[in-house]
C-alpha positions in Angstrom: 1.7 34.1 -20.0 4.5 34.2 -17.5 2.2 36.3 -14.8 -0.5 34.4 -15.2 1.3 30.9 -14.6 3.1 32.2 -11.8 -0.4 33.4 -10.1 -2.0 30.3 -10.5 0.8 28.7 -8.7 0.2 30.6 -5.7 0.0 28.0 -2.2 1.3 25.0 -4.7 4.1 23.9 -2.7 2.1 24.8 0.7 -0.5 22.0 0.2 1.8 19.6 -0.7 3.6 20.1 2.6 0.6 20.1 4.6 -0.7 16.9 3.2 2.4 15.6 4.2 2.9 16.8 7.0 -0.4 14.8 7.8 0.3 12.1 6.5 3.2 11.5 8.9 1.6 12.7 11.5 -0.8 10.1 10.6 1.8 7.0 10.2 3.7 7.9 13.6 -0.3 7.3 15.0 -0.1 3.6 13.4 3.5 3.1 14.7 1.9 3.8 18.3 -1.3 1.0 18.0 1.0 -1.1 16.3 3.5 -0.7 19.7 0.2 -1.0 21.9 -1.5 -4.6 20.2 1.8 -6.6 18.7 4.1 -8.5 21.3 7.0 -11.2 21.3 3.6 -13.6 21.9 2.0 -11.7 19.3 4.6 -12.4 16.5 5.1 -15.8 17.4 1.6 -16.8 17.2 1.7 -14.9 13.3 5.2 -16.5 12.6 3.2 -20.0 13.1 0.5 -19.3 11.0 2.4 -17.8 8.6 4.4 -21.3 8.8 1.8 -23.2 7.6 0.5 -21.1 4.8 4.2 -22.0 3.5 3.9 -25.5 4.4 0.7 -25.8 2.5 0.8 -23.4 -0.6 4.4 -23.2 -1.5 6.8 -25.8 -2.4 10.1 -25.5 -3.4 11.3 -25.7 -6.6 15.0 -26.7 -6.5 16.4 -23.7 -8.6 18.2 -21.1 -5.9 16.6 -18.2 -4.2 13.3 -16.0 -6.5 14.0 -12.6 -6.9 12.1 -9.9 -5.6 10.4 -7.0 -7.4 9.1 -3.4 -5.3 5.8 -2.0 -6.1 3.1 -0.1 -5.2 -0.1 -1.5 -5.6 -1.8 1.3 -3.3 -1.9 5.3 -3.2 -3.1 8.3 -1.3 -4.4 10.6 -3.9 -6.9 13.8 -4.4 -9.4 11.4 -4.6 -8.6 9.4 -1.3 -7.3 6.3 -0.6 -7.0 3.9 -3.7 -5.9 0.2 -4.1 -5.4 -1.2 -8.0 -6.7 -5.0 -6.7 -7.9 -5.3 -10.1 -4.0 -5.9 -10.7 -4.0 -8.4 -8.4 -7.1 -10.5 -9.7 -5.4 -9.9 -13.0 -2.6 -12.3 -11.7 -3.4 -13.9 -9.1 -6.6 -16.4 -9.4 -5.9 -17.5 -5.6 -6.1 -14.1 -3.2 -5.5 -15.0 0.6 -7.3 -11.6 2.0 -5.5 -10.5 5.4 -8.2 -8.4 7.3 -5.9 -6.3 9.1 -7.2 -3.2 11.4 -3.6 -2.4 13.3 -1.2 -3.1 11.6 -0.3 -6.8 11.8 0.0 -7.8 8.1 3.6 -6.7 7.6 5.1 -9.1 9.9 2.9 -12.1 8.0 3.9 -10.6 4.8 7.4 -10.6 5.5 7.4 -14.6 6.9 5.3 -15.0 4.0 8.0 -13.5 1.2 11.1 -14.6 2.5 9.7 -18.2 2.6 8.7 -18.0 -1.2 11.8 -16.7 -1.6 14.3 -19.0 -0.3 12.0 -21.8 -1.9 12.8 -20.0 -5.5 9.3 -18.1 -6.3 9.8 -14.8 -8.0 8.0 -12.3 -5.5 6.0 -9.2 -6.1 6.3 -7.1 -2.8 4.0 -4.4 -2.4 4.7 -1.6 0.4 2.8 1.1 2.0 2.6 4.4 0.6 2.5 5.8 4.5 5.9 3.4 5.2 8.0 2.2 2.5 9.8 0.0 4.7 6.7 -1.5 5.3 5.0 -4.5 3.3 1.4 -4.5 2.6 0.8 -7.0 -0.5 2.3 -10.1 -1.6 1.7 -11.2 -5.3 3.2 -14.4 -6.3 2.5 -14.6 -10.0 3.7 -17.7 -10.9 1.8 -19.3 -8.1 -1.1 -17.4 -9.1 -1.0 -16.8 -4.9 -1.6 -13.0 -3.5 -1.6 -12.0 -0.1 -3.5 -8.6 0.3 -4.2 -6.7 3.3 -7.7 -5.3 3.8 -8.6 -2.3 6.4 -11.6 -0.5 7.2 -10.8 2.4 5.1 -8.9 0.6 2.3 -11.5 -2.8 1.9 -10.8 -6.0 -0.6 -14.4 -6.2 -1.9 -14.1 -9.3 -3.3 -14.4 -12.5 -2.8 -11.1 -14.3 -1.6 -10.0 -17.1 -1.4 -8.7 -17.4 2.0 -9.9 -14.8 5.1 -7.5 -14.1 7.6 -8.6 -12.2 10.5 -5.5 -10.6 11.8 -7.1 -8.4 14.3 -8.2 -11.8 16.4 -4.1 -12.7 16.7 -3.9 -9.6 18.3 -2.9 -9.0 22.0 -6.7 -9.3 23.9 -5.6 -7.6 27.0 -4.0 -5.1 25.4 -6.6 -4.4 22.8 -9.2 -4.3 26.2 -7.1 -2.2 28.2 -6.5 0.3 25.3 -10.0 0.2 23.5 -10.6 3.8 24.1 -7.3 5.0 22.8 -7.1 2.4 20.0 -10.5 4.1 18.9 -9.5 7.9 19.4 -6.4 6.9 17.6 -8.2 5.5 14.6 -10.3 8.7 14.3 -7.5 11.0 14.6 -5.8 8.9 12.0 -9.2 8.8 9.4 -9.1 12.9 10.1 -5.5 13.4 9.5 -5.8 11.4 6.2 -9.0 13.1 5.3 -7.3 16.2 5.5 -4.0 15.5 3.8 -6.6 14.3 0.7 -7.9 17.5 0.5 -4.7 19.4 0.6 -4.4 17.0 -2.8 -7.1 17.9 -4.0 -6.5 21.3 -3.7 -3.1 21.0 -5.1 -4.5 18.8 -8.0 -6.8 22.1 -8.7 -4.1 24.4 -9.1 -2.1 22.1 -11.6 -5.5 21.9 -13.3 -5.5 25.7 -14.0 -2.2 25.4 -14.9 -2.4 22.9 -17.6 -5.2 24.8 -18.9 -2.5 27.5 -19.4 0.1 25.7 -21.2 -2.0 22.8 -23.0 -2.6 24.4 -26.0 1.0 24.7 -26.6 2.2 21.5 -26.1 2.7 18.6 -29.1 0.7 15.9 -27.6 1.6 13.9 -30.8 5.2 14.1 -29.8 4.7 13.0 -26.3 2.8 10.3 -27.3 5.9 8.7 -29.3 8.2 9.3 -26.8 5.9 7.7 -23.8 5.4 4.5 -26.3 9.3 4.5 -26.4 10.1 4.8 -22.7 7.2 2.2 -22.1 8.9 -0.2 -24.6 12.0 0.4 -22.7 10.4 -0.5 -19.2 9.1 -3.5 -20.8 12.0 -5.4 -22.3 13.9 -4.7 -18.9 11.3 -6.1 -17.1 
């Protein structure tokens, strides 16, 4: 079946470099409306909010520094953008939801984390897909505590427990003298995404044929014990 495989194959790798090709394209468009709306002001105005939320939902608990876990709680995919905040309700009965439509979570988040750090909380940090240097949920578990950001195009369609509205600690001149291009840039962004989904999707079709190909030859019943294996593994390390 060699021919055949090899023909379904065809543009594979192509689609997977245009989407992210996009994709960056789309990030360094973020980088530049984060540069335009956060300034020293800007920070210091989140760093004291942040401050509080510290001051009022996390005490210390007297045994050294929590240690810190990196996930990812979101995802671009074939079928668009994707959150699991069914994860988060899972663990966290108190969500504080940061309504975020620049950019401005991450530098809350990161107050946010290394204060429940340093006063010994185990954190959850959850970065971007787009920038993995980048935070974009908290989860304390054992605080029950989450700190999620919300976006237009990535919503937290529950109820929370706390709202913050990021965008209104954003710099107002800036934000006026830049509407147009803050808006041009969202929709360039939204388009660039869009189209780095389909390449996905596209890509995602492909493999489809492809496992149609090899599926009937492969022991499932095998596989099975060696994924309940590696996922025993995962869980007595974690």
């Amino acid at each position: 079946m060699r021919a055949e495989i090899l023909s379904c194959m065809g543009g594979y790798p192509a689609c997977y470099q245009r989407a992210y090709r996009c994709l960056g394209a789309a990030e360094e468009i973020a980088e530049d409306v984060r540069s335009i709306v956060i300034s020293p002001q800007v920070e210091a105005k989140i760093a004291k909010r942040s401050k509080g939320i510290l001051s009022r939902e996390i005490k210390k608990t007297g045994e050294g520094a929590g240690q810190v876990k990196q996930r990812f709680l979101s995802a671009v995919t074939h079928r668009g953008l994707l959150a699991e905040f069914n994860t988060v309700d899972k663990l966290c009965k108190r969500v504080y939801e940061l309504a975020d439509s620049y950019g401005l979570a991450h530098v809350m988040l990161t107050h946010l984390l290394s204060g429940a750090v340093a006063a010994g909380h185990d954190a959850v940090a959850c970065v971007s897909p787009m920038a993995p240097d980048r935070l974009e949920h908290l989860l304390l578990p054992g605080l029950s505590l989450a700190f999620v950001t919300s976006s237009p195009a990535l919503p937290y369609e529950k109820r929370p427990y706390r709202r913050i509205r990021l965008d209104a600690m954003a710099d107002a001149e800036a934000v006026r003298r830049n509407r147009a291009r803050l808006r041009f840039s969202r929709k360039v962004s939204a388009a660039l995404t869009e189209e780095a989904v389909d390449s996905l999707a596209q890509a995602k079709a492909m493999h489809d044929e492809l496992e149609a190909l090899y599926n009937p030859y492969v022991d499932f019943d095998r596989v099975g014990r060696m994924a309940d294996q590696i996922a025993g593994e995962i869980l007595k390390e974690s």
